[in-house]
C-alpha positions as CSV (number, residue, x, y, z in Angstrom):
1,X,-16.2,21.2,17.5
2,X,-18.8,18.8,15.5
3,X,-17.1,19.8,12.3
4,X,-13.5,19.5,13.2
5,X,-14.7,16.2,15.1
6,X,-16.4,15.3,11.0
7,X,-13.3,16.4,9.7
8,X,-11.0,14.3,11.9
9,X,-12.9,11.3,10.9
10,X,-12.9,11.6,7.3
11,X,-9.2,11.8,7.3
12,X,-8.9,8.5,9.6
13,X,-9.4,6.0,6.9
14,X,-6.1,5.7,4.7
15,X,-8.6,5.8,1.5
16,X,-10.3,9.0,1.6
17,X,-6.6,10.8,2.3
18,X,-5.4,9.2,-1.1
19,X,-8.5,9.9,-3.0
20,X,-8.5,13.4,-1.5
21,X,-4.4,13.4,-2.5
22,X,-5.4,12.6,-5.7
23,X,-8.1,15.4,-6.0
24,X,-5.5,17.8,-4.6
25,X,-3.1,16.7,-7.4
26,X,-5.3,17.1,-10.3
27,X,-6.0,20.0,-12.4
28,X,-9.5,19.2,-12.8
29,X,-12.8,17.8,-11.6
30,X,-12.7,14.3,-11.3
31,X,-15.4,11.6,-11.1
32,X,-15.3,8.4,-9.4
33,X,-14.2,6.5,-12.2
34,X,-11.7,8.2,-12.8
35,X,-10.7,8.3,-9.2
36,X,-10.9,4.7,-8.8
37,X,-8.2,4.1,-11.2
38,X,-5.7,6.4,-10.0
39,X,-5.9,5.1,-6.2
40,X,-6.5,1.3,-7.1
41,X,-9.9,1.4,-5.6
42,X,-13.4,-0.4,-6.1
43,X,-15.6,1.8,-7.6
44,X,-18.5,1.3,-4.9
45,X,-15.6,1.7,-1.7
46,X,-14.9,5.1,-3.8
47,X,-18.3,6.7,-4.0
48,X,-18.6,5.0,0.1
49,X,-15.7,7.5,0.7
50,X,-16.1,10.6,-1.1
51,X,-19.9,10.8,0.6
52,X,-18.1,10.9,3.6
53,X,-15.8,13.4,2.3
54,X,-18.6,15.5,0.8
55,X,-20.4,15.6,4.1
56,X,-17.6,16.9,5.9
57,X,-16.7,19.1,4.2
58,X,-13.6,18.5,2.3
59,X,-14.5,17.6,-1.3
60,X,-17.5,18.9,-3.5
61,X,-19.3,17.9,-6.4
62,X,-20.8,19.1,-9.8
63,X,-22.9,17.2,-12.3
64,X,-20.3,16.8,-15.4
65,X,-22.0,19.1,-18.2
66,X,-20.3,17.0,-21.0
67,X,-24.0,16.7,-22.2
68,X,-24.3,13.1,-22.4
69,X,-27.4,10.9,-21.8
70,X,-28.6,9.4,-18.9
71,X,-28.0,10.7,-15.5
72,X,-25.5,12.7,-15.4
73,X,-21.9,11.9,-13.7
74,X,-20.9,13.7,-10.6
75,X,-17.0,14.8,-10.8
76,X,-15.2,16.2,-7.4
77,X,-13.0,18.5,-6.4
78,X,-11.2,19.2,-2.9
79,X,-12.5,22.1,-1.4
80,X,-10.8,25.0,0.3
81,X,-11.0,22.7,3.6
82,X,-10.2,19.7,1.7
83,X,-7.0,21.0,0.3
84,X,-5.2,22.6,3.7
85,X,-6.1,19.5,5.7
86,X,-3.6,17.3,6.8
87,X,-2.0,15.1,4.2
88,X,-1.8,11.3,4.1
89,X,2.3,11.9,3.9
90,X,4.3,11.8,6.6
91,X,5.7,15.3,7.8
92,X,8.6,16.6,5.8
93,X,11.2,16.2,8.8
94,X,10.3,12.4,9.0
95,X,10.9,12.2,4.9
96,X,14.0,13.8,4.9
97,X,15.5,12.1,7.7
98,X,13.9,8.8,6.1
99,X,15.5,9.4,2.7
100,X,18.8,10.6,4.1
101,X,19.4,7.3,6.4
102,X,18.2,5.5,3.1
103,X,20.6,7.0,0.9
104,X,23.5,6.6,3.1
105,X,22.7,2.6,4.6
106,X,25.2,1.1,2.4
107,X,27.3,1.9,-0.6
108,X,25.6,0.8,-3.6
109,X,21.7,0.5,-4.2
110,X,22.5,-3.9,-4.2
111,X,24.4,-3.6,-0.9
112,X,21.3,-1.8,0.8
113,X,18.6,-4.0,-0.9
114,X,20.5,-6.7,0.7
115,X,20.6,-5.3,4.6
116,X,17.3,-4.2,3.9
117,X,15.6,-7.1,3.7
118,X,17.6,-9.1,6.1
119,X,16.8,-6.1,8.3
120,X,12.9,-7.6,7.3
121,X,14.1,-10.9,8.0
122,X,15.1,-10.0,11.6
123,X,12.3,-7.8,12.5
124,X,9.9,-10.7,11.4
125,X,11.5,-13.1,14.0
126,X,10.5,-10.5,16.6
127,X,6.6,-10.5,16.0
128,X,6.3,-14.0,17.5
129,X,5.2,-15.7,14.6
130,X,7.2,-19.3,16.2
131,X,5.5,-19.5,19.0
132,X,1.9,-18.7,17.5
133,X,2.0,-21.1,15.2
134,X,0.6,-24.9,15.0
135,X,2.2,-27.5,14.0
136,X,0.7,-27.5,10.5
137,X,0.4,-24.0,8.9
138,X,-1.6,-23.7,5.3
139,X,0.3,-21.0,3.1
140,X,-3.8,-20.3,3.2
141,X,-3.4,-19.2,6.9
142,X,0.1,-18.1,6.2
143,X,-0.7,-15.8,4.4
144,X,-3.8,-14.3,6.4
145,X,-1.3,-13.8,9.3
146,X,1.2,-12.1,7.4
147,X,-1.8,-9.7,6.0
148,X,-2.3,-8.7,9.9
149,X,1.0,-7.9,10.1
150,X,1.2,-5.2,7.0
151,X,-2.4,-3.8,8.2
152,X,-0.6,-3.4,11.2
153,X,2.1,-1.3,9.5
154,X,-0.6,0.9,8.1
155,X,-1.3,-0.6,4.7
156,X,-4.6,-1.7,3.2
157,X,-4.1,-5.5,2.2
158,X,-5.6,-7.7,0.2
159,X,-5.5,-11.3,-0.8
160,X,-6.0,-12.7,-4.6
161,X,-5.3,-16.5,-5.9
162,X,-4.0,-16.3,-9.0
163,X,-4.4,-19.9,-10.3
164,X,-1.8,-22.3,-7.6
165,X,0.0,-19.1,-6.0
166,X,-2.0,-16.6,-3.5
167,X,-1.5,-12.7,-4.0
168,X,-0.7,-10.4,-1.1
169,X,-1.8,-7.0,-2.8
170,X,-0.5,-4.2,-0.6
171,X,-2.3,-1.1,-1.2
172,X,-1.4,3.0,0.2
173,X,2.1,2.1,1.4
174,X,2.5,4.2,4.3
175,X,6.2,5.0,3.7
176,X,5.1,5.8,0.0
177,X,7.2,9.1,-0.5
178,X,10.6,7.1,1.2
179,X,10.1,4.1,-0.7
180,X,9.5,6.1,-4.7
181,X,13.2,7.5,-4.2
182,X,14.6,4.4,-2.5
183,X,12.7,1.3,-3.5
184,X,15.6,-0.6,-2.4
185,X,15.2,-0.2,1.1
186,X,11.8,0.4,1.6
187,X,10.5,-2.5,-0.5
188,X,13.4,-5.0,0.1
189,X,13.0,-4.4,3.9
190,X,8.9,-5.1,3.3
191,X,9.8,-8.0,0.7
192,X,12.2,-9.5,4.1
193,X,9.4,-8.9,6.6
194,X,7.1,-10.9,4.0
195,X,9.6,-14.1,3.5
196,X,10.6,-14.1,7.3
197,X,6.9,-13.9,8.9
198,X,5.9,-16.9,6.3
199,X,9.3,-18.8,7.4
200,X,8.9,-18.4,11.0
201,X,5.1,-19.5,10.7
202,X,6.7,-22.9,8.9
203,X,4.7,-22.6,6.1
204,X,6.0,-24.1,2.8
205,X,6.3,-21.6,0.4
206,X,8.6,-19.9,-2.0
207,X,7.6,-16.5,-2.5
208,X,8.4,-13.8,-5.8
209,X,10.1,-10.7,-5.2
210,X,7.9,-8.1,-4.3
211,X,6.6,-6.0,-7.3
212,X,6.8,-2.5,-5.8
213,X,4.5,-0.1,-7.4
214,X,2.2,-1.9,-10.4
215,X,-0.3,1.2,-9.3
216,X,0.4,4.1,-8.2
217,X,-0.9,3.1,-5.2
218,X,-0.3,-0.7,-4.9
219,X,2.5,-3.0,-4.3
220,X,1.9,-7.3,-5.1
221,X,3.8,-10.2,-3.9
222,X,3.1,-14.0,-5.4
223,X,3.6,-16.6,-2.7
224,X,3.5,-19.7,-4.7
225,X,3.1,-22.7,-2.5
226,X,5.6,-26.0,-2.0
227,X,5.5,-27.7,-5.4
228,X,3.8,-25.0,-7.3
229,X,5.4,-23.2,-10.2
230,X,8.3,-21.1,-8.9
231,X,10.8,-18.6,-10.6
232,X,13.7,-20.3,-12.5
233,X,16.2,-17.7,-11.4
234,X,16.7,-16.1,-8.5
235,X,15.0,-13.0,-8.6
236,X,17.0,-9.3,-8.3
237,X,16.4,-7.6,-5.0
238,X,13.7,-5.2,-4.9
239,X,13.8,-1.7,-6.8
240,X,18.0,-2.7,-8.1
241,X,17.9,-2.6,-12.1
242,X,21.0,-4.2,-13.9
């Protein structure tokens, strides 16, 4: 009971089930480094993670034998545990009803990206955002508050500046598998949520279209405050290519 209790909480963190995804997926032994490009990770939080791993159970490690100085790098693999565990994906009957309600929402791939994210739109007036807000909002605190909402969803965000406009980095999108074969819902309906929940706070902002996928395991949206630089066409909707 201990060990399937260990096991249970390595696999409660979002992080460890896409670095152990990504040791499942590989070929070979893989060290940290390595691992923290493919998930989009710090390279400490990684090496954090896969001790927990290690200890329960699920990954193991070997001292690379390249013959280099120093001390030598540990690489991991998933071990037998490790790779019949649960997966960070959602199960296949959830998928394919997902996809199959994606495929068929509209006629064209523009036509869905459009009900998609005023589907966003609508579900952002529901979360209350109005009434919580003060009569002055910051795109500062604007921003924080809409980072609640998607940790809420399941993702792992993070906020950047980048110079005048804020970044609202959006990594391990839980409806990852979904939203790689139909970008245009999945990511227009997150790009609506994001422009509703700043609108009904009442901060002043314009924001970019959602950039779905800049890592394999990370989304980004600029929000670009009132006055700041802000794009000189109106940008396509999410994951529909001319």
């Amino acid at each position: 009971m201990v060990e399937r209790n260990r096991m249970h909480g390595a696999l409660a963190a979002a992080s460890r089930l896409r670095l152990l995804d990504a040791l499942r997926a590989s070929d070979r032994a893989l060290d940290a480094r390595e691992l923290a490009a493919i998930c989009g990770l710090h390279l400490n939080t990684v090496r954090f993670h896969l001790q927990i791993l290690s200890e329960a159970g699920l990954v193991r490690s070997e001292p690379d034998s390249s013959g280099s100085r120093g001390r030598p790098r540990l690489r991991y693999t998933a071990t037998s545990a490790g790779s019949s565990a649960p997966g960070s994906g959602e199960p296949a009957g959830y998928q394919l009803l997902a996809a199959v309600l994606a495929a068929h929402w509209a006629d064209t791939p523009g036509e869905r990206a459009q009900r998609a994210e005023s589907a966003g739109r609508a579900t952002a007036k529901q979360q209350g955002f109005a009434a919580r807000s003060s009569t002055h909002v910051t795109t500062e605190d604007a921003v924080t508050q809409v980072s609640a909402l998607f940790a809420e969803l399941g993702f792992e965000p993070e906020i950047a500046r980048e110079g005048d406009a804020l970044q609202l980095r959006l990594h391990a999108c839980p409806f990852r598998a979904v939203a790689l074969e139909h970008p245009e819902v999945v990511c227009s309906m997150h790009q609506g949520l994001l422009r509703g929940a700043l609108d009904e706070l009442g901060a002043s902002a314009t924001t970019s279209s959602l950039t779905p996928f800049v890592q394999p395991h990370l989304c980004v949206a600029r929000i670009t405050p009132s006055g700041g630089p802000s794009p000189t066409t109106r940008p396509e909707p999410v994951g529909v290519r001319s």
